[in-house]
C-alpha positions in Angstrom: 67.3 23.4 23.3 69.5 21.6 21.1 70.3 18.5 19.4 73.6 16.9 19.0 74.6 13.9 17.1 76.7 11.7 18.8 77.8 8.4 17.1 79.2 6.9 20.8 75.8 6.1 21.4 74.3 2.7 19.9 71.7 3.9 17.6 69.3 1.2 19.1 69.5 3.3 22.2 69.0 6.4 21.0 69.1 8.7 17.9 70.3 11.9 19.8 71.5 13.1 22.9 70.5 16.3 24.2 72.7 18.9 25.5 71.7 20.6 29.1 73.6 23.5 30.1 73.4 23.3 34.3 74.1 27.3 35.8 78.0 26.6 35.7 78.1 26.2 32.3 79.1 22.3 32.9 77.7 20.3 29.9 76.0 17.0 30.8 73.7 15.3 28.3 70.6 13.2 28.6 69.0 10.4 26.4 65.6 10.8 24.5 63.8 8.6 27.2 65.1 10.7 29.8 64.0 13.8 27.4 60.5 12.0 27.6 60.1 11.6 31.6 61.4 15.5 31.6 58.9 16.7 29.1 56.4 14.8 30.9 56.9 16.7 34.2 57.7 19.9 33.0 53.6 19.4 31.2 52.2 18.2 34.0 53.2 21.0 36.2 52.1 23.5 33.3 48.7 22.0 32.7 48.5 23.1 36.7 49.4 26.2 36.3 47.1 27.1 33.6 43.9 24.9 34.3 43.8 25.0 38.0 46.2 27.8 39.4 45.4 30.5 36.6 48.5 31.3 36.5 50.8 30.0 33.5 54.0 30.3 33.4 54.6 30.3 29.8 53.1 31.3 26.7 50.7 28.9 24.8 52.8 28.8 21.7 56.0 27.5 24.4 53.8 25.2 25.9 52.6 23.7 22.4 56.5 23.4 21.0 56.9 21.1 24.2 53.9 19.5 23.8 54.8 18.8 20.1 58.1 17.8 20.6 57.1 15.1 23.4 54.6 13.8 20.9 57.5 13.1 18.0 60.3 11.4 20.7 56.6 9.5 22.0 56.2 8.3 18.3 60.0 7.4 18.1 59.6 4.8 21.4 56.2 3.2 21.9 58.6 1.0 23.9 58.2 4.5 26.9 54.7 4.4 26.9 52.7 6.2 29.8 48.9 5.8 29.7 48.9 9.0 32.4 51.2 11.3 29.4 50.1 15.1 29.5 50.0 13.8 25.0 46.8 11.8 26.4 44.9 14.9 26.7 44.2 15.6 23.2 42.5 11.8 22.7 42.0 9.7 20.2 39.4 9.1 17.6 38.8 5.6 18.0 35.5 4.4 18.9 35.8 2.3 22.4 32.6 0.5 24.4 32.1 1.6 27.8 32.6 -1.1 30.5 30.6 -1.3 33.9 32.7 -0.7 36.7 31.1 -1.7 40.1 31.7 1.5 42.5 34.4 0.2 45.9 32.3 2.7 47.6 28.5 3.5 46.6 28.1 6.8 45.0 24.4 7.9 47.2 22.7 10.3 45.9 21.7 13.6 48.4 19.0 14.7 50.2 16.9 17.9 49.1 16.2 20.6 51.2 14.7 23.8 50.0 14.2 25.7 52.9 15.9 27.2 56.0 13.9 25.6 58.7 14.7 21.7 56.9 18.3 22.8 57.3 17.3 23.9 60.6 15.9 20.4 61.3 19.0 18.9 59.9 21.4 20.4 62.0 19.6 19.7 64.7 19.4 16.4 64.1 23.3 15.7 63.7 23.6 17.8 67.0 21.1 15.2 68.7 22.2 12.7 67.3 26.5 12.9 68.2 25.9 15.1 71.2 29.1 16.6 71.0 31.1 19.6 69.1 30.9 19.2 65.2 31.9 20.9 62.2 29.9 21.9 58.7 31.7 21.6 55.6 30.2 24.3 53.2 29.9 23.5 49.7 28.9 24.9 46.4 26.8 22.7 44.4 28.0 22.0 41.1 25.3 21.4 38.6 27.1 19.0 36.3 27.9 15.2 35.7 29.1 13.0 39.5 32.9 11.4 38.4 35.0 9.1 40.6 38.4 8.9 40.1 40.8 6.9 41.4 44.1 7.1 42.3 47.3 4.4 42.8 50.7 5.2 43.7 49.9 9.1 42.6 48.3 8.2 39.1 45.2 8.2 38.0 44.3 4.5 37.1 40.3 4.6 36.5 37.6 7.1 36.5 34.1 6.0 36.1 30.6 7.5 36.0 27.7 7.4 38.8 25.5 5.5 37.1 22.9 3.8 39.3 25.6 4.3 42.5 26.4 0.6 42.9 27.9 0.4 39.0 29.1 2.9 36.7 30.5 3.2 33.3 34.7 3.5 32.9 34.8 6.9 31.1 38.7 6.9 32.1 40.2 7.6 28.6 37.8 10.7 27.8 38.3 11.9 31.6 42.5 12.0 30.5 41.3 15.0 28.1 39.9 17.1 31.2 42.8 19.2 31.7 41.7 20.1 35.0 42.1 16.2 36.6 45.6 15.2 37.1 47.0 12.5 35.4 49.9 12.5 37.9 49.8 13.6 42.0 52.2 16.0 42.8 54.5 15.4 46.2 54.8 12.4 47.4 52.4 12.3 50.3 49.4 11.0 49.0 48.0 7.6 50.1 49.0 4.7 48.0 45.7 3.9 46.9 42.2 6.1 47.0 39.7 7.5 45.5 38.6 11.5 44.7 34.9 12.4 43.9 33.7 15.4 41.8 31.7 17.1 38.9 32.4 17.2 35.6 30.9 20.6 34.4 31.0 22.5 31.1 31.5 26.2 31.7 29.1 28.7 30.5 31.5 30.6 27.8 32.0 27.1 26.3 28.4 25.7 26.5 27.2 29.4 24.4 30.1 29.0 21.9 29.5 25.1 21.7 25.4 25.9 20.6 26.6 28.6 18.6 28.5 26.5 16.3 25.5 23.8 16.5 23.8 26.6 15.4 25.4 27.4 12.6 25.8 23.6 11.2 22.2 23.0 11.8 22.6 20.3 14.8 20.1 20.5 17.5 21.6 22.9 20.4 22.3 21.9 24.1 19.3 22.4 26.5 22.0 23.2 29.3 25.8 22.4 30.3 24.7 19.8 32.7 23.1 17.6 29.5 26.1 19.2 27.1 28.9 17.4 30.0 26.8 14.3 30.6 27.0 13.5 26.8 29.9 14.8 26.1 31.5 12.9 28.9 29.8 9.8 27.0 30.8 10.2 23.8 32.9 7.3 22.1 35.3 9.4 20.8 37.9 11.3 23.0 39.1 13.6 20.8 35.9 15.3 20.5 35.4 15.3 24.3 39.1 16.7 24.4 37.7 19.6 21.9 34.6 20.3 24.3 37.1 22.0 27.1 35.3 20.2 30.2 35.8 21.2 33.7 36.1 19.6 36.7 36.0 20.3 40.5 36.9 18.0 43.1 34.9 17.8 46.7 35.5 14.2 48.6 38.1 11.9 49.3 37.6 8.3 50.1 40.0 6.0 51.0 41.6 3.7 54.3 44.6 5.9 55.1 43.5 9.4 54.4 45.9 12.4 56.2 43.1 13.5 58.2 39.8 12.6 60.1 38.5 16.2 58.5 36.9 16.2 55.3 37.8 19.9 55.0 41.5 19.4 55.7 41.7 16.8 53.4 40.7 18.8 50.4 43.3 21.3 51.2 45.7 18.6 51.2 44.2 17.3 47.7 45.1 20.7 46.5 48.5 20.3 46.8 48.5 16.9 45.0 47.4 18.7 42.1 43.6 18.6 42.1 41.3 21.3 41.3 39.1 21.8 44.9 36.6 25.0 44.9 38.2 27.6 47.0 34.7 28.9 48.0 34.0 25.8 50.6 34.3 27.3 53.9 34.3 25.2 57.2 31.5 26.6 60.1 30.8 25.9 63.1 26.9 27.2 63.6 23.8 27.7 62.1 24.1 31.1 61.6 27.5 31.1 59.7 25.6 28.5 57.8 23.0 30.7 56.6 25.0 33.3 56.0 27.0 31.4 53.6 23.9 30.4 51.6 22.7 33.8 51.9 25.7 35.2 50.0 26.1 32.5 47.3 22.2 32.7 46.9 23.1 35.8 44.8 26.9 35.7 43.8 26.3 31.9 42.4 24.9 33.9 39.1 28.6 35.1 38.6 30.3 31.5 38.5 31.9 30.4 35.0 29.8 27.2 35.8 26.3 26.4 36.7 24.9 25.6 40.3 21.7 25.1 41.9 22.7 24.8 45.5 25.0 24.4 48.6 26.0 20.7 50.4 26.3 21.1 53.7 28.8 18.0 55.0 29.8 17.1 58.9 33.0 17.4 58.6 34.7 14.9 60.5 34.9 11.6 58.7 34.5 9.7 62.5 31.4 11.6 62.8 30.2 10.6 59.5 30.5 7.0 60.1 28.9 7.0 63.1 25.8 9.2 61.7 25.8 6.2 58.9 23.5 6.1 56.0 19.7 5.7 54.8 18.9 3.2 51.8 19.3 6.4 49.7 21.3 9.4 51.3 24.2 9.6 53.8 22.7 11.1 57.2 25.8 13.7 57.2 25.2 15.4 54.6 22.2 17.3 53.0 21.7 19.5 49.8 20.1 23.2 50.0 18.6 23.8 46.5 18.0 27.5 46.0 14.0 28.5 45.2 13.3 27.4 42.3 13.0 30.4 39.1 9.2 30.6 38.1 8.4 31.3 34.1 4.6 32.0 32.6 3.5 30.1 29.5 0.0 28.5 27.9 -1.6 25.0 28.8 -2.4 23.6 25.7 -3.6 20.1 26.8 -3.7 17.6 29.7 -2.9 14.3 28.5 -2.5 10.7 30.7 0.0 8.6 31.6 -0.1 5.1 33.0 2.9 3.3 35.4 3.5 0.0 36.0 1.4 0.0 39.0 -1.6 1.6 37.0 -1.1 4.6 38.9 -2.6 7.3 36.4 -0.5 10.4 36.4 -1.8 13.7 34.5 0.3 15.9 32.3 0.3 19.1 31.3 1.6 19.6 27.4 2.8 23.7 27.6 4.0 26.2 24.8 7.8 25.9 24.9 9.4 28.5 27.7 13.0 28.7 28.7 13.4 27.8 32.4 16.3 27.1 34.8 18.1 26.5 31.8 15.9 24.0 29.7 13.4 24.2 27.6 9.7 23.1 29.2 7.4 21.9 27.1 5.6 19.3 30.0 4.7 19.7 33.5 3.8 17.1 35.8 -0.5 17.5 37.3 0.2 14.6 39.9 -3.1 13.9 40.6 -7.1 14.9 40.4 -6.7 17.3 43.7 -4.1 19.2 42.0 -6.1 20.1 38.7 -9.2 20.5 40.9 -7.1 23.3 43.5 -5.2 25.2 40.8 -9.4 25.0 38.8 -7.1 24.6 35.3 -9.1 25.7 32.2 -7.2 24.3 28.4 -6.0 27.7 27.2 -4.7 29.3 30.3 -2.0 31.1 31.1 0.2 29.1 34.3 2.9 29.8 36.1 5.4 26.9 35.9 8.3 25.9 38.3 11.3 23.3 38.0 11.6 23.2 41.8 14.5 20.1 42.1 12.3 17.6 40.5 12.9 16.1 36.6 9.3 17.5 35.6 8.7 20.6 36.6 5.1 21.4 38.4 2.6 23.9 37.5 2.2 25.9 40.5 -0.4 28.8 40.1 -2.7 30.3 37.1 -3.0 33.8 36.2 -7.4 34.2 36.0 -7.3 36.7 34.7 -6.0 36.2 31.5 -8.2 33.5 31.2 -10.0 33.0 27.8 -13.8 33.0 27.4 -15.4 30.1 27.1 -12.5 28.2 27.8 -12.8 24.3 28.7 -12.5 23.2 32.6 -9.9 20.3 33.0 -12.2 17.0 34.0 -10.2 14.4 35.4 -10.6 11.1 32.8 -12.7 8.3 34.4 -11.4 5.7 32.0 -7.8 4.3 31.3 -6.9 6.0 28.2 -4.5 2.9 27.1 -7.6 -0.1 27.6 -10.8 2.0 28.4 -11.0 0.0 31.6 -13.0 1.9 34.3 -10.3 3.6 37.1 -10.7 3.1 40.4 -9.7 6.0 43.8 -8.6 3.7 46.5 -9.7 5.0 50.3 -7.0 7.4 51.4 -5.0 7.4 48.4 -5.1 10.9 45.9 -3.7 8.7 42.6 -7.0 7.0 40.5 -6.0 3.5 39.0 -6.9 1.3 36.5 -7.2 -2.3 38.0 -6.3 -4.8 34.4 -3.1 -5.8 35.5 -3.0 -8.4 32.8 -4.0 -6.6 30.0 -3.0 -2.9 29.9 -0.1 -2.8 28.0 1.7 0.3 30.0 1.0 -2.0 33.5 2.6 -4.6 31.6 5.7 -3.3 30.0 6.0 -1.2 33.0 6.7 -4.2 35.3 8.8 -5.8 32.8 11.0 -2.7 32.6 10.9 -2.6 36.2 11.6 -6.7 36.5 15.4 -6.1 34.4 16.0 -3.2 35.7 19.7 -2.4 37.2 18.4 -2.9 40.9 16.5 -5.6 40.4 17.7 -8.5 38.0 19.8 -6.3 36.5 19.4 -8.1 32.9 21.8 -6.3 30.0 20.8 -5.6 26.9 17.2 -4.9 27.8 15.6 -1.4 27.6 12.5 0.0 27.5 12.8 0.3 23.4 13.6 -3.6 23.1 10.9 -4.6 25.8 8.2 -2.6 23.8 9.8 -4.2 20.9 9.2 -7.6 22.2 5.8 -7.2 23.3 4.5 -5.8 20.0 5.9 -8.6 18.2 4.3 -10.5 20.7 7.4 -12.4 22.2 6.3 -11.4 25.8 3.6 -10.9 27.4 4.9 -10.8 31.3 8.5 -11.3 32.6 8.3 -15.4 32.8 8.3 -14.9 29.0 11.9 -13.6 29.2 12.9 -16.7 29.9 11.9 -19.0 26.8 12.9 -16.6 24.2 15.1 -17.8 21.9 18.0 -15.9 20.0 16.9 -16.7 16.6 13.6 -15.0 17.6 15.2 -12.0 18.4 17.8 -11.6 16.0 15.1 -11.4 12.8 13.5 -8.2 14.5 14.6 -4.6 12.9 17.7 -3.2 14.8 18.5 -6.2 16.5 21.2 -8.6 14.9 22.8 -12.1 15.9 25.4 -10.5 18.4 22.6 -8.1 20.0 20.1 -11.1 20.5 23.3 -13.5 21.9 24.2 -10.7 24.6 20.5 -10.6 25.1 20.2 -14.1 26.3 23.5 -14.2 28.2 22.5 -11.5 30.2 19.1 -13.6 31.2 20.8 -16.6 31.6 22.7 -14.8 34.1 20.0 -13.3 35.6 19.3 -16.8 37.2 21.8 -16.3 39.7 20.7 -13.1 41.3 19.4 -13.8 44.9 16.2 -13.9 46.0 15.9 -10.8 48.2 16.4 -9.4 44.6 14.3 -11.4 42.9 11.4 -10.3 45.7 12.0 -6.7 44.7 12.2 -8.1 40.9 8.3 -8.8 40.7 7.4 -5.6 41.7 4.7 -6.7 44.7 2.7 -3.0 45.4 4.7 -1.2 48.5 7.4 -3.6 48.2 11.0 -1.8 47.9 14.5 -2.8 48.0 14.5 -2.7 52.0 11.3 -4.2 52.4 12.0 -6.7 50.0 15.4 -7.3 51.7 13.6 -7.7 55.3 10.7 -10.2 53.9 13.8 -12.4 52.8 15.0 -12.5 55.8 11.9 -13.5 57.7 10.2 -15.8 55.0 13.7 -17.6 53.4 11.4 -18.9 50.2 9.0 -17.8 47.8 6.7 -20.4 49.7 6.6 -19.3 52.7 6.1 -16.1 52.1 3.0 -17.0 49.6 1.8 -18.6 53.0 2.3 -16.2 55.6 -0.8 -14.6 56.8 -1.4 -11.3 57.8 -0.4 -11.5 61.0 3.1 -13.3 60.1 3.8 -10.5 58.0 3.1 -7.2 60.6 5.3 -9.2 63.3 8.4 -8.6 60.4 10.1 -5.5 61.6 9.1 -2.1 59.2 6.0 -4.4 58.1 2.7 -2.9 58.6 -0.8 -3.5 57.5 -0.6 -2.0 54.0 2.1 -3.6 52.7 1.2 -6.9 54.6 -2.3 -6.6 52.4 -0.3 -5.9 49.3 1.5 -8.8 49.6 -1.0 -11.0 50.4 -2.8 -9.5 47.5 -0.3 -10.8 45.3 -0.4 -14.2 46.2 -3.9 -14.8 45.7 -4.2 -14.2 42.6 -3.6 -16.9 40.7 -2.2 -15.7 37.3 0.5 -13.8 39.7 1.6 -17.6 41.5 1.3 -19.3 38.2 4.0 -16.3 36.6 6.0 -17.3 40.1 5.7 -20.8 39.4 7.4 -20.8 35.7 9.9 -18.5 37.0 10.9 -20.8 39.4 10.8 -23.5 36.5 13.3 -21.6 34.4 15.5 -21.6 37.2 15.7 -18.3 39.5 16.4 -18.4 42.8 12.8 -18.6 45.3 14.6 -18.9 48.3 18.0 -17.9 50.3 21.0 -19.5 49.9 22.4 -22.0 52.9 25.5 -19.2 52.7 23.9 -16.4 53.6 22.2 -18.3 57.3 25.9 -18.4 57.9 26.5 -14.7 59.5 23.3 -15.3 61.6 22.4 -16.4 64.9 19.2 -16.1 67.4 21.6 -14.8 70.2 19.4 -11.6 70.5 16.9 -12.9 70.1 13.3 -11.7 71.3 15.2 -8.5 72.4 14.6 -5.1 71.6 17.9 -2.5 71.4 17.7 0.9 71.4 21.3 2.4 69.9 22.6 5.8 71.3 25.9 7.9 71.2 28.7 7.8 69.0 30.6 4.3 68.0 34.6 3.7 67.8 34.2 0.0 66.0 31.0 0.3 63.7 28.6 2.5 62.4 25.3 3.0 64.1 23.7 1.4 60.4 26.1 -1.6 60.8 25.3 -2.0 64.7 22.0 -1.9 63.5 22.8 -4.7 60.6 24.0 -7.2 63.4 21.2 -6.4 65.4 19.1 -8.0 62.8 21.9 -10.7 61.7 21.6 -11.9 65.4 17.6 -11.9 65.7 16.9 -8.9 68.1 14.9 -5.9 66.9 15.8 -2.3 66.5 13.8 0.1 68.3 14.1 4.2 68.5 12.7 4.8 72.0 12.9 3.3 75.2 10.3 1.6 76.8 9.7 -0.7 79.9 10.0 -3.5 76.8 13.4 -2.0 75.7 15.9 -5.1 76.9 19.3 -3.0 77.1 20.7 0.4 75.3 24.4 -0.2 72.8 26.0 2.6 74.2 28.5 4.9 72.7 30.5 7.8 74.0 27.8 10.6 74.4 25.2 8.9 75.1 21.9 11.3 75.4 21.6 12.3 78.3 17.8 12.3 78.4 18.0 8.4 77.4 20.5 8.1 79.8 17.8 9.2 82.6 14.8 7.4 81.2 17.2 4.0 81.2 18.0 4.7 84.9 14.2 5.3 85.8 13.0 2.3 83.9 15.9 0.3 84.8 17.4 -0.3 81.6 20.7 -2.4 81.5 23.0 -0.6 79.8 25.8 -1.9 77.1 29.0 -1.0 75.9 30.1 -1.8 72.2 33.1 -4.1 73.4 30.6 -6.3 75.6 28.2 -6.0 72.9 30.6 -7.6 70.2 31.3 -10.3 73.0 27.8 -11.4 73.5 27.6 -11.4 69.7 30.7 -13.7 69.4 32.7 -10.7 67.7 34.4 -9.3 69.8 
């Protein structure tokens, strides 16, 4: 293509014009901007073709003269600047600080399944539950790093990292170097604004040839390509994550005008927008076909380019999803079958101890290094006393070790007879191995305990860690390193001491400076505004989660009434029974526990519900028990189940001669359907629900 000078044309505007010759030899010129927005579509549509097609259409040195050429008319207007330029994809070497980025939608993790009969029991369940025709989305599952990405008027405007599901970090200008994730949507039928999901994956040809040039400098190797993505993902420098050739594949679509209610067709539709979507999902309609697909890919999975360690199984209408709603963890549409876990042989050397915030003492075996489902094991977790005593572990012998789903693998067999002579019988310790304090084996319980809550420094730092944790009051700048840091120098000795440190006591302390300390008390000054169902979860009460905590809010509105309530206040809350009831009376009668409550209150967090939040309740149901059946047009069954609560009924899952009336969908169960008749059971719609609930 050439250039041609053209003095007609106001050098301000542009240096050259090009010449085009159209197939009738008519000349007709263009500007360098134009030059610009052509090179720019011409790489777009090439990176397709060779990243997500296979199929180039021109050779890399042709594509790499265009490439080039866009870079030096780029660096001639910085007026045209594109942040979504195919140029982006080599990144830069500037250092950048990740930002949190709070998720529109929360990324949930999956549920496990590892055998045949749980999928068994979880299609049933989605049968029984819509009663009525339903689809299964088969997936493979990608063993690699989760991404969201999100699109606006077909470009891509943010891309940020799981992280805890409710916040991630914004990894959007080292996700531009993933030649695989478009920049710019093809077409022009794409919603105006949504969001695509996916894994970020390193292949297996790059992961080897990535440790083998580790290797050869000396750096410590990869233990797999899901740890070499994760950190490549995170490194500060984009060019380098440019260099490491990530993958990606796409597999959900979020969004309030999607083309279709199927979750299937949609990633067919995504496909033609440009986005990389595995073309082994296939969309079944029974269990069979469901097994037969993870029967194949149980054995062709080991020819991928990239790692995976199971299929997702998805209902695949998006209405049906909805209406199957969610758990506190896990959508109740979707599941994950993890394939059996690979078993390797290798020595116990040692059982050491460790000790959680609870004082929960949890036994670990230390192993001679062996290479398993692609990391190296060097620790298994024991669990408890039981375990060693049924497996009859001896130091010195030769176990069998599986990483069956779980961080640390288990130890799940021992071969006798290699056994050595005179080898020394595991004994399970009778004495906390941090304060020498005698442990304890509570009545039905398999974990042994050691009961100094004050004064055990793991129990201690455990429920500190636990205290500014993202979940709970979510406090930045705090991490396990700085809170052991703290308590050695003796700055804090429970979490009320957060809150009269002082920022030239932290910035004198190695690794920390004046900015460090100054972000460290910001972020527990702001701390003080978290709400109380939070700050319930916060102080780590024995049994008492983040839906517990979230329902004892709501029956006891302060910190007061709560540290009141007697036993039998606390089993009449919903989901309350007599063990966590007893835990949390527990708590409040010991004294050193209300006196920490009492100066946290003093520095100023919040003890009881805000006057806002009474706002969206009522006691219109209340003293009435619902049972919810069938499949919902307006709301979710987990949202029906929200204003339940909101309005002061009670959800139940059965009927009874106590049940006060059934929220009906279409498809009701027919077997509740005839127990409601029999008992007389009124039953009503959602519209006349929303009525009596002043929502209609």
């Amino acid at each position: 293509m050439q250039k041609y000078k053209d003095s007609a044309v106001p050098a301000s505007t542009c240096n050259y014009i090009f010449a085009i010759f159209a197939g009738n030899n008519n000349l007709y010129t263009m500007t360098e901007i134009e030059r610009i927005d052509q090179l720019r579509e011409e790489l777009h549509l090439h990176n397709y073709n060779y990243y997500v097609l296979n199929a180039p259409t021109i050779t890399d040195q042709e594509f790499d003269k265009l490439m080039r050429e866009l870079q030096d008319l780029e660096a001639k207007h910085p007026e045209h600047f594109d942040e979504n330029s195919p140029s982006v994809r080599v990144g830069s070497d500037l250092n950048k600080n990740f930002t949190q980025i709070e998720h529109k939608y929360p990324m949930l993790s999956l549920g496990n399944t590892y055998s045949q009969a749980e999928v068994t029991d979880f299609y049933d369940r989605v049968k029984k539950s819509l009663n009525e025709d339903f689809e299964i989305c088969c997936e493979m599952k990608f063993d690699g790093t989760s991404i969201s990405l999100t699109y606006e008027n077909g470009k891509l405007v943010r891309a940020v990292t799981r992280g805890d599901g409710v916040k991630g970090d914004d990894v959007t200008d080292n996700v531009k170097t993933i030649r695989t994730i478009p920049l710019v949507l093809h077409g022009s039928d794409y919603p105006k604004s949504f969001e695509m999901r996916g894994e970020i994956l390193m292949p297996w040809n790059v992961f080897e040839e990535l440790n083998r040039e580790r290797e050869l400098r000396e750096e410590p190797l990869f233990a797999n390509p899901r740890n070499a993505a994760s950190g490549t993902l995170k490194s500060q420098n984009s060019a380098v994550v440019a260099e490491r050739k990530l993958d990606a594949y796409l597999y959900y679509m979020l969004g309030e005008e999607l083309p279709h209610d199927g979750h299937y067709e949609n990633l067919q539709e995504a496909e033609k927008w440009g986005f990389k979507i595995s073309h082994i999902t296939r969309k079944v309609r029974t269990l069979q076909e469901i097994f037969d697909f993870i029967n194949y890919w149980d054995v062709e999975r080991k020819n991928l380019p990239v790692a995976t360690d199971g299929i997702v199984l998805k209902v695949n209408s998006l209405r049906q999803q909805r209406n199957l709603g969610y758990t506190a963890k896990s959508p109740r549409w979707a599941i994950a079958y993890k394939f059996q876990a690979e078993q390797a042989l290798t020595k116990l050397l040692k059982v050491t101890y460790q000790v959680g915030r609870t004082g929960a003492i949890t036994p670990v075996a230390n192993l001679e290094p062996v290479q398993l489902s692609g990391t190296v094991v060097k620790r298994a977790s024991l669990h408890n006393a039981d375990i060693i005593a049924s497996l009859d572990l001896h130091i010195g012998d030769m176990v069998y070790v599986e990483k069956g789903g779980e961080i640390i693998p288990k130890i799940t067999g021992v071969d006798v007879a290699s056994r050595p002579a005179n080898s020394e019988k595991v004994m399970f310790i009778t004495h906390c191995p941090e304060c020498g304090s005698k442990l304890v084996r509570y009545e039905d319980e398999a974990a042994h305990y050691c009961t100094n809550e004050t004064a055990c420094p793991p129990q201690i730092k455990g429920r500190i860690e636990h205290f500014i944790s993202r979940r709970a009051m979510n406090i930045d700048g705090l991490g396990p390193e700085t809170v052991d840091l703290f308590y050695q120098e003796g700055l804090i000795h429970d979490v009320a001491d957060l809150y009269t440190l002082k920022a030239e006591d932290i910035s004198r302390l190695e690794r920390l400076g004046e900015k460090s300390a100054n972000n460290i008390i910001e972020g527990i000054n702001r701390s003080k505004q978290v709400p109380y169902e939070r700050v319930l979860f916060a102080l780590g009460i024995r049994f008492v989660g983040e839906t517990v905590a979230k329902k004892v809010a709501k029956a006891f509105r302060s910190i007061d009434a709560l540290a009141s309530a007697t036993l039998d206040d606390l089993i009449h809350v919903d989901e309350i029974g007599e063990r966590i009831a007893q835990s949390i009376i527990q708590y409040f009668h010991n004294e050193k526990n209300r006196e920490m409550v009492e100066r946290l209150r003093q520095a100023g967090l919040q003890m009881e519900a805000e006057e806002q939040d009474m706002s969206a309740y009522s006691d219109k149901l209340k003293d009435k028990s619902i049972v919810i059946s069938g499949v919902f047009a307006h709301h979710s069954r987990d949202e029906y189940k929200d204003l339940i609560e909101k309005h002061g009924g009670k959800n139940v899952g059965s009927i009874s001669k106590k049940t006060s009336f059934i929220l009906a969908g279409d498809n009701m169960g027919p077997s509740k359907l005839e127990k409601a008749k029999a008992l007389n059971i009124p039953i009503v719609n959602e519209d006349k629900f929303l009525e009596m609930i002043g929502e209609a």
